[in-house]
N, C-alpha and C positions, 0 to 999 in steps of 0.2 A: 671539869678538868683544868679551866681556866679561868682566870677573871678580863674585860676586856675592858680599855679607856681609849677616846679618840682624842688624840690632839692633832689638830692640824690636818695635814694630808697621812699622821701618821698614828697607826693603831698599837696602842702598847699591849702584849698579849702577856700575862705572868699566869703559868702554868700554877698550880697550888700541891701539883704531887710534889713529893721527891725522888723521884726513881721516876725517868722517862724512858720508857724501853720500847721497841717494833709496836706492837696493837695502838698503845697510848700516845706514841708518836702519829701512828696515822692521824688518828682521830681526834691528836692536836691541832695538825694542818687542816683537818677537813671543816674544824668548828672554826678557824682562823678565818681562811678562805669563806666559808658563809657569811662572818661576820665584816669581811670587805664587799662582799657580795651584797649584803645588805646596806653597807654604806655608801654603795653606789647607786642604788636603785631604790630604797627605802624611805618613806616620810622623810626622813632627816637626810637628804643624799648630803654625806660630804667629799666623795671625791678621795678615798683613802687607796693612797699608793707605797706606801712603806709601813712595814712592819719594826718591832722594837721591841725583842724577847727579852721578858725580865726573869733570870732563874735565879732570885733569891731566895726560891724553895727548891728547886733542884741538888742534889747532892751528886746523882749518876745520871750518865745519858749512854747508852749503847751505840754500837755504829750501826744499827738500822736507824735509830734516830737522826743520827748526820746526816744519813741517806736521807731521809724524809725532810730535813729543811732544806739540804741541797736541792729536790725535788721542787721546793717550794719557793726555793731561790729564781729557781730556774721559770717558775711560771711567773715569779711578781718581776724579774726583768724584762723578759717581753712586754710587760705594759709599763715600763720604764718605771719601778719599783726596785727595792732596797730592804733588806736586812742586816738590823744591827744587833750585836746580844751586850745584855748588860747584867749586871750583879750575877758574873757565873761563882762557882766554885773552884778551888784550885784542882781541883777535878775535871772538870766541863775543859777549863780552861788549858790544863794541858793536853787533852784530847785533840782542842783546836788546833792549836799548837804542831803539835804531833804529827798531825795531817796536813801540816799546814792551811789551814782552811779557816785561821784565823785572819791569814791574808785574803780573805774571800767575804766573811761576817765580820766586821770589826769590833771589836768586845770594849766594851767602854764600861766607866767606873758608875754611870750617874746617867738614868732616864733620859735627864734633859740634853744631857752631850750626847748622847745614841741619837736622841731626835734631831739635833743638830746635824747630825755625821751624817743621817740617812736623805735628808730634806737637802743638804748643803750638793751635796756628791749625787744625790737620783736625779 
């Protein structure tokens, strides 16, 4: 559903669908979540506290979907983590927008500026 890269404290997750809807959104967060899980506790522990969604394959996202990274929002702040979104759609992106919840995920142009934005401000 994913592909995943660690830099730093921060995990880049780039979904590979294009259509993220309710089922595939859980099951987004839940393979995310594992994959922090394991980089805390893993042969390799690094310590990963921010996330940094790349949806340069994304085309649609539903609002169970927002629900489900709000969801996810909501658990990586309690361990003083951060979510950024980068390469959305002008789709994705007015949804954010929309909801304003763009003011929440900060949508950036470029990986390494979300990894900034997330590392600078977590």
């Amino acid at each position: 559903l994913a592909t995943y890269d660690r830099l730093g404290q921060t995990l880049v997750a780039t979904p590979t669908v294009a259509t993220l809807s309710g089922p595939d959104a859980a099951e987004l967060a839940s393979q995310t979540c594992e994959q922090i899980h394991e980089a805390h506790h893993g042969p390799e522990a690094t310590g990963v506290r921010h996330i940094v969604l790349d949806l340069q394959n994304v085309q649609y996202m539903d609002s169970m979907c927002v629900g489900v990274l709000v969801e996810l929002l909501t658990t990586l702040k309690e361990a003083g983590g951060r979510i950024a979104l980068v390469n959305a759609s002008s789709n994705v992106e007015y949804l954010f927008k929309l909801t304003r919840l763009d003011r929440v995920f900060p949508i950036c142009r470029d990986v390494m500026k979300a990894i900034e934005v997330v590392e600078r401000e977590g």
